[in-house]
N, C-alpha and C positions, 0 to 999 in steps of 0.2 A: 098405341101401346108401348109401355117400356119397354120389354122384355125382360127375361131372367138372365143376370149377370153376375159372372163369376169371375175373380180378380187371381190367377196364379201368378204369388211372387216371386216360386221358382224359378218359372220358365218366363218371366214378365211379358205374358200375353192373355188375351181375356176369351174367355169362352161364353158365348151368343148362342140364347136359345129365344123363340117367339115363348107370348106368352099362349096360354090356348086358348084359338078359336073356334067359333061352332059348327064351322063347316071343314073343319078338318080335325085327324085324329090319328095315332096313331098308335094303333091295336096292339102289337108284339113285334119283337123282333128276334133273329137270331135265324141260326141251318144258312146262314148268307144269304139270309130274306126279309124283306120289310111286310109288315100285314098295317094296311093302311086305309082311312075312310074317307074320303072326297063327297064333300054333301051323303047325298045316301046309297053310293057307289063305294064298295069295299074291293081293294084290289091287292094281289101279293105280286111284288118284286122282287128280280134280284138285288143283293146290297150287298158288297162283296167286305163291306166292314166286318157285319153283322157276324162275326166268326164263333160268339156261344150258343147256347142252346133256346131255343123257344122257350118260352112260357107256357104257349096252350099247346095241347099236342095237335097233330097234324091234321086230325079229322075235324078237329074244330076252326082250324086255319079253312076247310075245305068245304066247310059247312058256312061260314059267313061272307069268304072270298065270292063275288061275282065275277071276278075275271081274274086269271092266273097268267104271268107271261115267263113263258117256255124262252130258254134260249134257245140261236141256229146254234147246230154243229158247228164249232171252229169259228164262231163270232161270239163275242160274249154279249156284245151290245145290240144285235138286232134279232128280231124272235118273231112268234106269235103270240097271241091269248086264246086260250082254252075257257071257253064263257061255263059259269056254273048257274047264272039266272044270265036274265036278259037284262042288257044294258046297252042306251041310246048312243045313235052316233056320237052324239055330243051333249052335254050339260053343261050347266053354269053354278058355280059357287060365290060367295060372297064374303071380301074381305072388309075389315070395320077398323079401325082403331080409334081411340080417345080422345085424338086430336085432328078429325073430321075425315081423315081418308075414310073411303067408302068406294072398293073395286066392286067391280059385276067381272067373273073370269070363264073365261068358255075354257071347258077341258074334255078331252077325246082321250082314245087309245090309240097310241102310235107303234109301228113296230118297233122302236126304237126303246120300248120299254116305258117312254117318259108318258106324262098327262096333261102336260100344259103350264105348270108351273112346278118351284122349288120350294118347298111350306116353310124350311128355314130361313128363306130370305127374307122372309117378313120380318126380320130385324133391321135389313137396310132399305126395306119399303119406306119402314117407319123414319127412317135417318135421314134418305133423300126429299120427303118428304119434309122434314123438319126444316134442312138446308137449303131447299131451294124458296125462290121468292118469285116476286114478278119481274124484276128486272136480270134476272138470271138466263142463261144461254145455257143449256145441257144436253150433252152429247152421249148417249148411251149404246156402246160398243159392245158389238155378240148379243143383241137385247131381246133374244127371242120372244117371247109370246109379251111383251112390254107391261109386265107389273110395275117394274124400277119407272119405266118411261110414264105411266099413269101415276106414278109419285110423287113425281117430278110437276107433272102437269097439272097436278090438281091443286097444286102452292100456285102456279100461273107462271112458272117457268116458261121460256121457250125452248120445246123438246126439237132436239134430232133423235131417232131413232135409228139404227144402224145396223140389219140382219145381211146375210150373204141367201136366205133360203127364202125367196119371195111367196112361196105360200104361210110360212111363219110369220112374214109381217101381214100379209092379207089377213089372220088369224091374228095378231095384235090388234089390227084396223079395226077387229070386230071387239075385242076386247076395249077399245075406247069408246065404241060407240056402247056396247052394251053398261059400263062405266058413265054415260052422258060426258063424255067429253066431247073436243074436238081439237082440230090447231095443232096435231102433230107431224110434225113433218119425215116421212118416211122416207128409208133410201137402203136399196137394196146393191148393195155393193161387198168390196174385198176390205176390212177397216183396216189395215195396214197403208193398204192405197187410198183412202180416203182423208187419213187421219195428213199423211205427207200431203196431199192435192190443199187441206184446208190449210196448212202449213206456209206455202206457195202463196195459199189467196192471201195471208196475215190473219186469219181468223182467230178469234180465242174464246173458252165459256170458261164460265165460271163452274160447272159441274163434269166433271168426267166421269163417268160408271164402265168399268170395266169387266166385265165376265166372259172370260175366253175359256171355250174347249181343252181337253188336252188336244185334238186333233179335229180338224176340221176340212171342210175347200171351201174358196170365196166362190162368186157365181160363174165365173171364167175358170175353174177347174184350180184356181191358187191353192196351195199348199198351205196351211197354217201347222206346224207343229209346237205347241206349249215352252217346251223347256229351249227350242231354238230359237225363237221368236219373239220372247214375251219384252226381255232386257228394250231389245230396241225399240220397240211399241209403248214401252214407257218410256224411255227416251223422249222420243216425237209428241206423244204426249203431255211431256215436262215442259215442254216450248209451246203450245196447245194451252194449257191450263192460265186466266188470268192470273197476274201476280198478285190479287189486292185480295176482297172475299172470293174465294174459294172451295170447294171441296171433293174429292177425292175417294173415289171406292173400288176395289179390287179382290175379284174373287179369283181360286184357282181351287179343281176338282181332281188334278192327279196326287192319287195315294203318291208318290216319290215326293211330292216339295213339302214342306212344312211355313207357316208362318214368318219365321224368322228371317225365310228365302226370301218375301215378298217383303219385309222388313228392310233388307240388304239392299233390292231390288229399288223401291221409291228411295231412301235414301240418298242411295248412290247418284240419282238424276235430280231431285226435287230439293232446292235448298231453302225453301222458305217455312217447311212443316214448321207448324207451333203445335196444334194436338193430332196425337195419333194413335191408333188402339189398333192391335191385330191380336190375330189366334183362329179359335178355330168356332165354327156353327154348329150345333147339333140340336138334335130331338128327344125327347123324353118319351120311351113309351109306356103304354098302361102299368105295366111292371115295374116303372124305375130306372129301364137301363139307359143310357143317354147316348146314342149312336150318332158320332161324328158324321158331319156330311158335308166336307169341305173345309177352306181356310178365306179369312178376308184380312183385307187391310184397309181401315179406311183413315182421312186425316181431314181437317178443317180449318180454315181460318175469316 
């Protein structure tokens, strides 16, 4: 799938939406809520964009919602779900595009609010997939539940995958298998530290995928903070990246940065960009309203 693309020559950055698919949807938004369908699983989240008003009112949010996630007291990001029907440990959904990707993806209720994947990203499903080939080496860093990394693999890259939370990648693992892949290589490590150790070996790929936390710990209790740590991670990864074909993707989810940050940011280390697009991902709901959900930066050659 292309996606739907929008070119602002104001702010000369492009705005990335998927285009829509049948196992996903998304119902309304707004009250700092997403109402949202996962195959035949309907769930409301917090979405701290979502700052105007719903569409449907709140009994009809409460009459399709199957599961509701409550924030904790003084966390904003870890909660419960309040079940309105019943709904399995886990399911699987299916992503498609036009030019042969075809994922099988397990998704759960986590406290954490999340499900398993990010429905926006399926714009750089679709890029990494484009980008990579068979002679390609790709390294996918913070690569949670491994969509990118199944993107990657199904052009016949050779993937690294790269989580700090080894039930996540256990839970990617199955996401490959349920996908019919194989031939990924897992590693459940701190990607600060991994990225320098591969640095040391002389190693290099030709795809780098980036998607860091605002905050996170690697599995040894490491510290990752977003806005202190990102500069020099891409740094180490400008030395990392082959110089010849290439390609490059960077996501970041804290509301403070904007595009133009991560703009600044590859720039300042990477001297061989020829194409590059950044801005921002969002979604379209049933209504029309388009609720940002993030920034990326990707580039190629």
């Amino acid at each position: 799938m292309k996606g739907i693309e929008y070119f602002c020559p104001m702010y000369a950055k492009t705005i990335l939406s998927p285009e829509p698919w049948e196992d996903y949807e998304l119902l309304d938004t707004g009250g700092f809520e997403k109402l949202e369908r996962f195959g035949e699983v309907v769930v409301a989240r917090p979405e701290p964009q979502a700052i105007w008003d719903k569409s449907l009112p709140h009994d009809q949010w409460v009459e399709k919602a199957h599961a509701i996630f409550a924030k904790a007291p003084g966390n904003p990001e870890k909660g419960s779900w309040k079940f309105n029907k019943k709904v399995p440990s886990s399911w699987k959904i299916s992503y498609k595009n036009q030019h042969g990707l075809d994922l099988r993806l397990k998704l759960a209720l986590t406290s954490f609010k999340h499900v398993g994947i990010f429905p926006e990203q399926a714009v750089n499903w679709d890029f990494i997939h484009k980008q990579s080939s068979r002679d390609s080496q790709v390294l996918n860093l913070f690569a949670y539940t491994g969509a990118a990394s199944l993107a990657a693999n199904a052009s016949g890259a050779t993937v690294t995958h790269l989580d700090a939370v080894k039930p996540v990648v256990t839970w990617a693992r199955e996401n490959m298998e349920n996908s019919g892949q194989s031939n990924i290589r897992w590693v459940v490590d701190d990607a600060v530290k991994f990225v320098k150790r591969e640095l040391r070996r002389g190693n290099t790929y030709q795809g780098i995928i980036l998607d860091p936390p605002a905050y996170g710990r690697g599995p040894n209790g490491e510290k990752w903070v977003l806005e202190e740590q990102i500069n020099a991670l891409i740094k180490d990864c400008s030395e990392l990246l082959a110089p010849d074909s290439h390609f490059f993707v960077l996501n970041m989810y804290s509301l403070s940065l904007s595009s133009m940050i991560a703009e600044n940011l590859v720039k300042a280390h990477f001297s061989s960009i020829q194409q590059l697009e950044h801005g921002e991902l969002y979604l379209t709901d049933n209504f029309g309203k388009r609720l940002p959900l993030g920034i990326f930066l990707r580039f190629w050659k």
